[in-house]
N, C-alpha and C positions, 0 to 999 in steps of 0.2 A: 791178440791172437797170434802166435808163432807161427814158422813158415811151414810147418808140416797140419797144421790145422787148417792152413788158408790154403793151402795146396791141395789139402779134402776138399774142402766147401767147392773150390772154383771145379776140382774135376767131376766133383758131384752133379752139378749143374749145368757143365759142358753136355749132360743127356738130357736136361731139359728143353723146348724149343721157347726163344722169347717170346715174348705176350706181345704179337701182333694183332693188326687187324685180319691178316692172313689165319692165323692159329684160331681165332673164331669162326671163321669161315669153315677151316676144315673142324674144328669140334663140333657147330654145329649136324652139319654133314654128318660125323660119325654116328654121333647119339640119333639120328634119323636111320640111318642102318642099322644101328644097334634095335632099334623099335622094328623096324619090318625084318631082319634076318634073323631076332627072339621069336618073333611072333609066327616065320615061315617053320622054323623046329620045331616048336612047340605044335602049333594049331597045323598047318599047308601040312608037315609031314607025321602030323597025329602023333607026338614022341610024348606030350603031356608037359608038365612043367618041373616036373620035377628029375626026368629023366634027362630035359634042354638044361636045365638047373647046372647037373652033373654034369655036362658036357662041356657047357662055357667056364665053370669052374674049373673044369681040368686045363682051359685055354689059359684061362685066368692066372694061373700058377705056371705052368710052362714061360709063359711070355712076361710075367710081370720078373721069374727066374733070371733071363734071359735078359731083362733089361737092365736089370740090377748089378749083372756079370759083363756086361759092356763093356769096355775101355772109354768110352765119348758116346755123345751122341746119334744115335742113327735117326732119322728121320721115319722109316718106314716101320723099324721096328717099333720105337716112340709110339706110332697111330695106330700098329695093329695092338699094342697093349690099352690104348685107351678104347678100339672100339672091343675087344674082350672085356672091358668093363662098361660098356652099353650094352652090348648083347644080354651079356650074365645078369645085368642089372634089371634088363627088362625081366626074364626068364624067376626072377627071383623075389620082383615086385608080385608077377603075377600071380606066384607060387603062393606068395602070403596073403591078396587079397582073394583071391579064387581057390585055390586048393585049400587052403586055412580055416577059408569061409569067415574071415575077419571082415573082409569089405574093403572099398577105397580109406573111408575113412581110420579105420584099424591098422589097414598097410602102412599109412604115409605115417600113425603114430607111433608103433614099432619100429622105423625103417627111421624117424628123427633120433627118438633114443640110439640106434646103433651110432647114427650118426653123432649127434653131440657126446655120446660116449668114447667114439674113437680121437674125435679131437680134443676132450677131456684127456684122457690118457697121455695124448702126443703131448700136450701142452702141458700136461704133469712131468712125464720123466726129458722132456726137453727144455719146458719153459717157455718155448713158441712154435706155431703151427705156421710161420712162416716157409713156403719154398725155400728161403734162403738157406734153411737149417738143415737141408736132404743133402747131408755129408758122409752120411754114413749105412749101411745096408740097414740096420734097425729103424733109420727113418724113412728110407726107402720104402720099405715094407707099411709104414703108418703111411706115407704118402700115397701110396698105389691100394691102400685098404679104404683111406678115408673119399678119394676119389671114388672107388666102386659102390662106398655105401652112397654119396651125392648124387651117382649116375642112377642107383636104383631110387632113392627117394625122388628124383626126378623125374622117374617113369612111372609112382604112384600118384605124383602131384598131378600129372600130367590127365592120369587116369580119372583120378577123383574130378579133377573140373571141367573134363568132357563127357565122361559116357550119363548114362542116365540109371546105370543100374548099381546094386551094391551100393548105394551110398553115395552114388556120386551128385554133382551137382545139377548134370545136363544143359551143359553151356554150349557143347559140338566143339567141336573140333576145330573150326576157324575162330571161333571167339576164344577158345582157347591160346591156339597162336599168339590172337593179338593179343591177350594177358599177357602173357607169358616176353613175347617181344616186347612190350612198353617196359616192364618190368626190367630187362636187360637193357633198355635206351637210358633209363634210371639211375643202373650204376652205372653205367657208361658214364652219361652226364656228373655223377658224385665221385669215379673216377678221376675227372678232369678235373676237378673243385679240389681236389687234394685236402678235404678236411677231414675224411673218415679213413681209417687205417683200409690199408690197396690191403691187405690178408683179408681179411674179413669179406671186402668189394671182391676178391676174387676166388672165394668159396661159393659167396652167395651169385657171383657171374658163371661158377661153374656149376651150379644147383638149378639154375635156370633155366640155361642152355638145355639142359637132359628134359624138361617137360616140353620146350618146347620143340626139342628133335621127334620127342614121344607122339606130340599131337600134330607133327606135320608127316612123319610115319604112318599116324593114324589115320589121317587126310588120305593120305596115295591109297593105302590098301584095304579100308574099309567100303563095305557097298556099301552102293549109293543111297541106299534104303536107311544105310544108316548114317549119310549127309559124307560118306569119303567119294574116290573116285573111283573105285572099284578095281585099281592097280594091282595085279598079280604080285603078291609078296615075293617071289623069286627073282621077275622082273625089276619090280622098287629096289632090291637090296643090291643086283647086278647095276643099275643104272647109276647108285649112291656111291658103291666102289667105285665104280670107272672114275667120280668124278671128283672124289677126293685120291686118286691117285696121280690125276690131271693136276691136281692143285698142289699135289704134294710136289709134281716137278717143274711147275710154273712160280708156285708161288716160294720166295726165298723161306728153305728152312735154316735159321740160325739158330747157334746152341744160344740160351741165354746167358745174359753176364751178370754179376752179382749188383750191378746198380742197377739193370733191369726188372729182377726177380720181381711178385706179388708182394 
């Protein structure tokens, strides 16, 4: 690689944050906000899903714009683009298994195809879907699309193995969870084992995370009636900010380094 190639890659990646334990801490958090501040637009303020749809899509593109045009890494801009792809993901799951009238199980199957579709693509005209390869605003753009489609299939997955209706399986919402957490202790643990490619372990760490932000959202703000806690979706979403912005200035954000990357 020449010096104006590797001089891309590294500044590319200076706006990524490394893969701590910290950085899971706050994605989980996000995709928990992204579940209760979709679901406060859409449902709390009656706007429907496809009008929340168009709203976090316009965020979605403003911010994803905007992170793309950076110089380095920002921290805060970093989070508010990933949780405008929790939001949007939620708003966009639901739009396809409820307004569509497809179901849980319809959503998550439409919402796989975008996905393995878009990593198809990336991994065609790049040859890897590696982080390492977000050198350039074209993968930039594959990187913040294939993200939003993992966030939304993760707020279908999330849906189909808790609710009871639509196709779902009716597990609730706490057995949900605990899927969903074993499931990420899993690659966690095959993380450390170093024998299955960290790209792959951190697609499917990042596909994970979003059901189970989805069913611990779902937890706070569904009645009791229907096994949550009956947490005001305004409150839940106010309470999830505060506390990844706590973490955003407690916990170290570093840009990552290319022996870091996924």
């Amino acid at each position: 690689m020449n010096s104006t190639a590797r001089n891309a890659v590294d500044h590319a990646l200076s706006k990524v944050p490394e893969l701590t334990l910290g950085f899971w801490i706050v994605k989980i958090a996000a995709t928990t906000l992204g579940e209760t501040g979709g679901d406060w637009v859409t449902m709390s303020l009656n706007l429907g899903y496809l009008v929340g749809t168009l709203i976090f899509f316009a965020a979605f593109v403003v911010l994803v714009s905007a992170q793309i045009r950076a110089q380095k890494f920002h921290s805060y801009l970093y989070w508010a683009t990933i949780v405008a792809t929790t939001t949007l993901g939620t708003t966009l799951a639901d739009f396809c298994d409820r307004s569509l009238g497809v179901g849980y199980p319809g959503g998550v199957s439409i919402i796989v195809v975008l996905l393995v579709a878009s990593l198809a693509i990336w991994y065609r005209v790049e040859g890897t879907v590696s982080i390492e390869s977000v050198a350039t605003v074209r993968v930039e753009w594959f990187y913040w699309t294939t993200i939003l489609f993992s966030q939304t299939l993760g707020t279908a997955l999330g849906d189909w193995v808790a609710g009871d209706d639509r196709g779902g399986l009716g597990l609730g919402y706490e057995m949900g969870a605990v899927i969903f957490g074993a499931g990420i202790v899993v690659v966690g643990l095959l993380w450390l084992s170093r024998r299955i490619s960290r790209t792959a372990l951190f697609w499917f760490a990042f596909v994970l995370t979003r059901p189970l932000g989805a069913t611990l959202g779902d937890l706070l703000d569904k009645p009791v009636a229907q096994g949550g806690f009956d947490v005001s979706r305004f409150y839940a979403s106010g309470i999830l900010f505060a506390f990844i912005v706590v973490c955003i200035m407690l916990i170290p954000q570093r840009a990552a380094r290319r022996t870091s990357a996924a």
